[in-house]
C-alpha positions in Angstrom: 71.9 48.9 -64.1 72.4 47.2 -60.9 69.0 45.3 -60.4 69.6 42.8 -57.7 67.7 44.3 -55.3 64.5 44.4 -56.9 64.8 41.6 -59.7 64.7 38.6 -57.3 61.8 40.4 -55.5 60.1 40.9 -58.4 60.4 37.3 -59.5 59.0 36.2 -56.1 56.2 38.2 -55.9 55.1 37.0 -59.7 56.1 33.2 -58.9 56.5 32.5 -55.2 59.1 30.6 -54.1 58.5 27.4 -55.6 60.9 27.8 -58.9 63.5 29.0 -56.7 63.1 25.7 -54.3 62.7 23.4 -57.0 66.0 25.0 -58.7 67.5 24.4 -55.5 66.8 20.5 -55.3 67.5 20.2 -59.2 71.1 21.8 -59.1 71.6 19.2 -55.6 72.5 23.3 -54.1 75.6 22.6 -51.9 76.1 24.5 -48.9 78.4 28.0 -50.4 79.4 30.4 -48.0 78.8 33.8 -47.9 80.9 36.8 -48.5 81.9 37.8 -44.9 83.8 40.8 -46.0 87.4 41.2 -43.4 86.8 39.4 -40.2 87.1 41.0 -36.8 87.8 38.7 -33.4 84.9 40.0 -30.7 86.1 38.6 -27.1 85.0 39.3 -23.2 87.9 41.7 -23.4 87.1 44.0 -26.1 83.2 44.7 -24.9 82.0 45.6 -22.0 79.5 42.7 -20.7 76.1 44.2 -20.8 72.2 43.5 -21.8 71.4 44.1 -25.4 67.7 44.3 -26.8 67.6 44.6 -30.5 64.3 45.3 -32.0 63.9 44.3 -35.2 60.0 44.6 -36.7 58.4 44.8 -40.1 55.2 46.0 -38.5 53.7 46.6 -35.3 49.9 46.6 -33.9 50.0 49.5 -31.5 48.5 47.5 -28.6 52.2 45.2 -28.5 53.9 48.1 -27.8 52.0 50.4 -25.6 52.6 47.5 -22.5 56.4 47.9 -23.4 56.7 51.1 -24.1 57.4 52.8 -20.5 60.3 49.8 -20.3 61.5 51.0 -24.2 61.5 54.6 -22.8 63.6 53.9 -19.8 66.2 52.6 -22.0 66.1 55.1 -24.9 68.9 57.1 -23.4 71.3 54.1 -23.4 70.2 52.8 -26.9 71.4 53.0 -30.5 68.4 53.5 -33.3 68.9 52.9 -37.0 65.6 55.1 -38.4 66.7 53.4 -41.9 68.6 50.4 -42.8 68.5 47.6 -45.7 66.0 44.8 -45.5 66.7 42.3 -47.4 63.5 40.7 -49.1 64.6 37.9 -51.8 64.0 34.3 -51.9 64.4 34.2 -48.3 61.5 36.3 -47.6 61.8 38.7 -44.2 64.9 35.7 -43.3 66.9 37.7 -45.4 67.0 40.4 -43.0 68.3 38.2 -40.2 70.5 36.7 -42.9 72.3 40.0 -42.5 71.9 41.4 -39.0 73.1 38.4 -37.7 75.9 37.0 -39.8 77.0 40.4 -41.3 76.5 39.4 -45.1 74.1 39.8 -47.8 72.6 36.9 -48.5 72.0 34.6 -51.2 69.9 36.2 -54.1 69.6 32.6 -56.1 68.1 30.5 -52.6 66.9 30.8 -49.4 69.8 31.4 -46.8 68.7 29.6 -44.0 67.4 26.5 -46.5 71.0 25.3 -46.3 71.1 21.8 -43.6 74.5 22.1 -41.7 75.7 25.2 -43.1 77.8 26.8 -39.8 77.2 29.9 -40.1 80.6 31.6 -38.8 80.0 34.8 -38.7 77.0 35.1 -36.4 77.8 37.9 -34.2 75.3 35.9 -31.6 77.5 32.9 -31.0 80.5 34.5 -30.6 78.9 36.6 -27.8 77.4 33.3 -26.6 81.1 31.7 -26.6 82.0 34.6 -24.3 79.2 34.5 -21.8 75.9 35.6 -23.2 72.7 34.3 -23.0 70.9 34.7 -26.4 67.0 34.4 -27.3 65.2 35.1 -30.5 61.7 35.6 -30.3 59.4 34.7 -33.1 55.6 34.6 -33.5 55.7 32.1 -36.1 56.3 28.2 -36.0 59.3 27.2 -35.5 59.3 25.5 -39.1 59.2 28.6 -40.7 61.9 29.2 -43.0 63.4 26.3 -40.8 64.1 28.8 -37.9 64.1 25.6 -35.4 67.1 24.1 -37.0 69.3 27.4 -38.3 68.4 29.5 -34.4 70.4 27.1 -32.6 73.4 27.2 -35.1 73.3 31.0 -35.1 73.8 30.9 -31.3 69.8 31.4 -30.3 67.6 30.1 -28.1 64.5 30.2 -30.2 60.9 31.0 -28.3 58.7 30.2 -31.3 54.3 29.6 -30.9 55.2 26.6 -29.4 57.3 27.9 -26.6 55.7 30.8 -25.6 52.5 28.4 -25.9 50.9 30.6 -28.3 49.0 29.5 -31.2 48.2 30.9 -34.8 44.4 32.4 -35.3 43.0 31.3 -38.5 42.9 33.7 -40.9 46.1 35.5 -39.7 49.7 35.1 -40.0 51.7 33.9 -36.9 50.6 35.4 -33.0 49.2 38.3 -32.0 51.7 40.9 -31.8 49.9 41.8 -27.7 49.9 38.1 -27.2 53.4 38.0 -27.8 54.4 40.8 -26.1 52.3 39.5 -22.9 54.1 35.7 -23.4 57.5 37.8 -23.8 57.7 39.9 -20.9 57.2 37.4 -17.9 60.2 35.2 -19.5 62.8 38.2 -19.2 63.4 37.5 -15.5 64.8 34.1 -16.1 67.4 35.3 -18.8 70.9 35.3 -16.9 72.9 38.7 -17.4 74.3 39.4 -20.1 72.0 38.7 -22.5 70.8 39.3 -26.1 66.9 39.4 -26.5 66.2 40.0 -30.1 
């Protein structure tokens, strides 16, 4: 039985990610690439130059998304939706996810992805739209150390608005911003993005 998907998982939730870490530093974990599958050469000549918003959430508070909703709706014609796809949840925690939405490849099951200093990252879909005339920001209501999203954003392609960009700051008690403070940081910014862009 092919259990990869839920053993790691499993082991996280009973352990955390400290065995996993401390395996990591024991073992001296060099940087391994991932398995990018046949690669594919995306220029300004093979795509049309235009906006791209991907939305990627785990969950929503329903007062983020009512102020964006009539902007979502506009669009909703002109967009592509995924109702399902695979979210990656190992070691990595939600990282995993962007692990694969942005580089294309499943990612590691024995570390954290993104825990790797100076890995390149040559797949990301992000810079190579960047190389050809993008703009490209991630926005992300947590700190910008979390799961070192500071150091891998920029190497993906991203300009990263983390708390401390949008000037937001972490209640106690609760994990990262206020999905409605967010929002409200997010949407004034979108006029100084040059077009094309990629807001994710």
């Amino acid at each position: 039985r092919d259990d990869r998907y839920t053993s790691q998982a499993v082991f996280v939730r009973q352990f955390g990610l400290l065995p996993i870490q401390l395996r990591q530093v024991w073992r001296g974990d060099a940087v391994r690439s991932l398995d990018y599958g046949p690669a594919t050469e995306l220029t300004a000549t093979t795509t049309a130059k235009r906006d791209l918003l991907l939305i990627q959430v785990e969950s929503l508070d329903v007062g983020a998304i009512e102020p964006a909703m009539p902007r979502l709706a506009a669009r909703a014609a002109e967009g592509v939706w995924f109702l399902r796809c695979l979210a990656y949840h190992g070691p990595g925690g939600s990282s995993d996810c962007d692990v694969a939405i942005i580089e294309g490849a499943e990612p590691r099951w024995d570390a954290v992805s993104f825990d790797q200093p100076g890995y390149p990252w040559p797949n990301s879909w992000i810079m190579n739209l960047r190389r050809n005339g993008w703009d490209a920001v991630l926005v992300h209501g947590l700190p910008g150390t979390y799961f070192g999203f500071a150091q891998v954003m920029p190497r993906l392609g991203y300009e990263l608005w983390d708390l401390a960009q949008l000037q937001l700051v972490q209640h106690p008690d609760e994990f990262g911003a206020r999905d409605n403070e967010l929002i409200g940081a997010v949407v004034p910014r979108l006029a100084q993005l040059a077009s094309p862009f990629v807001l994710h």
